[in-house]
N, C-alpha and C positions, 0 to 999 in steps of 0.2 A: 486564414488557415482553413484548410479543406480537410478532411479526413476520406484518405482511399476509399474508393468504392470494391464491394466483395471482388475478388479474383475469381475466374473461371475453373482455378486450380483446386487442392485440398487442404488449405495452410487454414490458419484457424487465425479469427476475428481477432484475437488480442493475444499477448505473451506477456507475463506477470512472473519478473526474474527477482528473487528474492531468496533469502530463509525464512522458513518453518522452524518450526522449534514444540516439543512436547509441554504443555501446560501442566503440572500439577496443582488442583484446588485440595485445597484442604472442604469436606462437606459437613465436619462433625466439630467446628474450630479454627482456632487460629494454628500455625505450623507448630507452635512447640508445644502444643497440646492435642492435635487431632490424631484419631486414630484410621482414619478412611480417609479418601481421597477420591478425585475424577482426575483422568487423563483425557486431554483433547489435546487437536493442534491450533498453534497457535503460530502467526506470522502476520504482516500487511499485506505482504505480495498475494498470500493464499488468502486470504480473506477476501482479497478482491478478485481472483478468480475466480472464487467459490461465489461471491455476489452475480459475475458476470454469467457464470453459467446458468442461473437459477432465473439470470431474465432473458436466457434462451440463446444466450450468444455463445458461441464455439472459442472456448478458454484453454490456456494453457500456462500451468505451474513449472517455472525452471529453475533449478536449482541443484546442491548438490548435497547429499546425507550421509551420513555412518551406514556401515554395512550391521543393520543394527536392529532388535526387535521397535525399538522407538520409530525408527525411519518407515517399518512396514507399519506402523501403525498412522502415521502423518499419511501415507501414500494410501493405503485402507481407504481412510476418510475423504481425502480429497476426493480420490474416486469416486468413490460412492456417490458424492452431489456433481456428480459430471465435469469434473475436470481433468483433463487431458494433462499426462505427466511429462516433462523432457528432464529427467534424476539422472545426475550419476552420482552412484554409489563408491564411497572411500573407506577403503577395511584399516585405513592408519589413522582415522581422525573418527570424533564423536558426529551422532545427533547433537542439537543444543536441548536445553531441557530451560525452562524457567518455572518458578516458582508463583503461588501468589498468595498472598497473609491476609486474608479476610479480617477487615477492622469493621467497629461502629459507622464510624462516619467516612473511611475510605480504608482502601485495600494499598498494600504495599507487594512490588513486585520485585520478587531478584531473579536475576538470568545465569546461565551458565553456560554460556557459548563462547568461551574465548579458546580461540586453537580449534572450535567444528567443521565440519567437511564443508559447509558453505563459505565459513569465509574463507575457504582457501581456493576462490573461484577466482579465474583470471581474464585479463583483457582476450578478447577471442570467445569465451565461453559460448557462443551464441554469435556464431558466421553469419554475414549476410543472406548465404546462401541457403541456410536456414529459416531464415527469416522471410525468405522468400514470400510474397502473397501475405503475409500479416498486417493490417490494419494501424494497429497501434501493441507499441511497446510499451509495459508502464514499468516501473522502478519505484522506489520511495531511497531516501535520504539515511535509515537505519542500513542500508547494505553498504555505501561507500564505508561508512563509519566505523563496520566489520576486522578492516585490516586495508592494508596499503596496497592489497593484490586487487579488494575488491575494488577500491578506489578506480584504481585504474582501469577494470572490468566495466565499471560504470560509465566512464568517460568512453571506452571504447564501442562500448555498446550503445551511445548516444550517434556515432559515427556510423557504426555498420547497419543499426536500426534504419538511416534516413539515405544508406547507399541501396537496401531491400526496396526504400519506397516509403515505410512505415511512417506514422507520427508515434513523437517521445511523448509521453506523460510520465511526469512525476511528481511524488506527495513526500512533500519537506519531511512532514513526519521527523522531528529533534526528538533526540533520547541521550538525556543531557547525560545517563551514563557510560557513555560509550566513547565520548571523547569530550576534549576540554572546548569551553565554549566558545574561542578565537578558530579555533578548526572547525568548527561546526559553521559559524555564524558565516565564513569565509566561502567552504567549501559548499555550503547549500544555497550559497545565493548567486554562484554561480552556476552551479548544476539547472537550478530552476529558474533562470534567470534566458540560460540556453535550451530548453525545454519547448517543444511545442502547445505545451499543455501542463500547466502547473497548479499544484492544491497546498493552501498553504494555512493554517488556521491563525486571524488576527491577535493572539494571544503568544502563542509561541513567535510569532513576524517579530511583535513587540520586544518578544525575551533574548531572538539574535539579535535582532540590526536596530530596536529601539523605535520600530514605527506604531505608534499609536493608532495610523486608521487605515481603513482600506487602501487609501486613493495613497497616501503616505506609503506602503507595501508596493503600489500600482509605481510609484514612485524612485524609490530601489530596485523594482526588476521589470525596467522600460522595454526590455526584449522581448520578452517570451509573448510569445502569438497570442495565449488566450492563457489567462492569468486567473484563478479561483480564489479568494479571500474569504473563507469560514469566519463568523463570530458567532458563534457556541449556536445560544437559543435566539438571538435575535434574525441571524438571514446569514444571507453568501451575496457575496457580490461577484460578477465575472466582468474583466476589461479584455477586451475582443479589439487587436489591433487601435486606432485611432476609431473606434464605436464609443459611444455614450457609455458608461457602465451601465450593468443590468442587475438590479438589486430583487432579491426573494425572498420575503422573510421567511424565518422557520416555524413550523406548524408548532402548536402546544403539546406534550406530550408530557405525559408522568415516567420520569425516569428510574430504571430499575438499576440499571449500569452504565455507564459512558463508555466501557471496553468497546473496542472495534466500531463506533458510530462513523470514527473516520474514514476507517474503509468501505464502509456501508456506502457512504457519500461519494465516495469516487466508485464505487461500483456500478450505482444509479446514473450518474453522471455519465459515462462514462459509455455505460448502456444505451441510453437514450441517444448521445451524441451519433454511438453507432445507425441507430436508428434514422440518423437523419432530423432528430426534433428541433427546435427553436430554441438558442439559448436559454431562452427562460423556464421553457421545459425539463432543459435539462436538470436546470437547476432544483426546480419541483420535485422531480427526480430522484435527484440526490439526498435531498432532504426529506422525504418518502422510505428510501431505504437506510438512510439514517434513524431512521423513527424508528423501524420496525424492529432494529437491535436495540435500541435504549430501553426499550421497556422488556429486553429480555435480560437475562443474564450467558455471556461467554463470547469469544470475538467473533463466531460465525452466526449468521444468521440462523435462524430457526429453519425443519423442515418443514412442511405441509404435512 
């Protein structure tokens, strides 16, 4: 697997087609006692164009919002850290909004995006001829699972991604709230299975399809060009066609949050890739911009 070299044209380095959704933290408490709050956005897709931009590469957020003060507030921020927007806005349908309930020993999250302007994104969303000159397209596993339009948004945007020229990446990313676990386990092992580039974390691999270890995951998804197998603090492995795996462990870090590590690591990843690095660079990479969100709190990285 190759990834395109830059275009002569003015398309931009990656496209990162997802929902956003407004975060509410409680700062003073748990939800049924605090009196103050933060708002940020919060998504995978954005997260990792927000990663992408910050290591210099030409990002772009697609998606679709509520005609709505939420919606200029997700599009605000994104911008701000240099992400390129491709929104349309829907005056009949919400932003999503999720929640998050600060615990002791871990935080509980509820969402509220069922019926929002994103998932009622459809196959087509994002024409080849759009895509024109784009490098890589990424996705994650949380947008099919939106609704049956996005589904099929998904599937088609695997299609029109790789008639542009593009490579696919996608991050399994399971959010076992969103759908039941035979749909999930089915529909994401095929998605990444057909993928040029897939990020899958060894723990959740284990909770769909029951594989215990890497090479076990390497195993169930024999296709995909260049396969990423996350196990938390220990490393990532990557299986690159019939290559030897290329195993990295992960640096020690004192964790403050696990929110968004994941996208941090396909950010890096992802980044570097563009750059032309060394598998195992990239991997480094990854687990480099993984770090630097663990020891923060929220899903985007920190600013400088």
């Amino acid at each position: 697997m190759s990834i395109p070299q830059s275009p002569a044209s003015s398309a931009p380095a990656i496209v990162c087609v997802g929902e956003s959704m407004v975060l509410i933290t409680p700062t003073d408490g748990g939800l049924a006692s605090a009196s103050e709050a933060a708002l940020t956005p919060a998504g995978a897709e954005g997260n990792v164009a927000v990663g992408l931009a910050a290591f210099g590469h030409r990002a772009v957020w697609a998606s679709r919002l509520g005609d709505d003060p939420l919606a200029a507030r997700i599009t605000s921020e994104l911008a701000g850290r240099g992400v390129e927007l491709w929104v349309e806005h829907d005056a009949d349908a919400p932003t999503g909004i999720m929640f998050k309930d600060p615990g002791v020993e871990s935080s509980s999250v509820y969402y509220y995006r069922r019926g929002s302007a994103a998932s009622r994104m459809e196959a087509g969303f994002l024409s080849p001829e759009r895509l024109a000159g784009v490098r890589i397209v990424h996705t994650t596993g949380i947008t099919p699972a939106l609704s049956q339009s996005c589904l099929d948004m998904v599937d088609r945007l695997f299609a029109d991604a790789r008639t542009a020229g593009a490579t696919v990446s996608f991050d399994v990313n399971d959010r076992r709230a969103l759908w039941s676990q035979e749909e999930a386990a089915t529909t994401l092992a095929r998605l990444a299975d057909a993928a040029d580039i897939a990020f899958v974390g060894r723990d959740e691999a284990e909770r769909l399809w029951g594989t215990a270890t890497a090479d076990e995951v390497r195993a169930h998804l024999p296709n995909c060009a260049l396969l990423v197998v996350k196990d938390g603090d220990v490393g990532a492995t990557a299986f690159r066609g019939d290559e030897a795996p290329v195993f990295v462990p992960a640096p020690r870090v004192e964790v403050v949050e696990p929110v968004g590590a994941g996208d941090a690591f396909a950010s890096g990843f992802l980044a570097a890739t563009l750059d032309g690095a060394e598998l195992s660079d990239s991997l480094s990479a990854g687990h480099a911009a993984a770090a630097r969100v663990l020891m923060t709190r929220g899903d985007l990285p920190p600013l400088d």
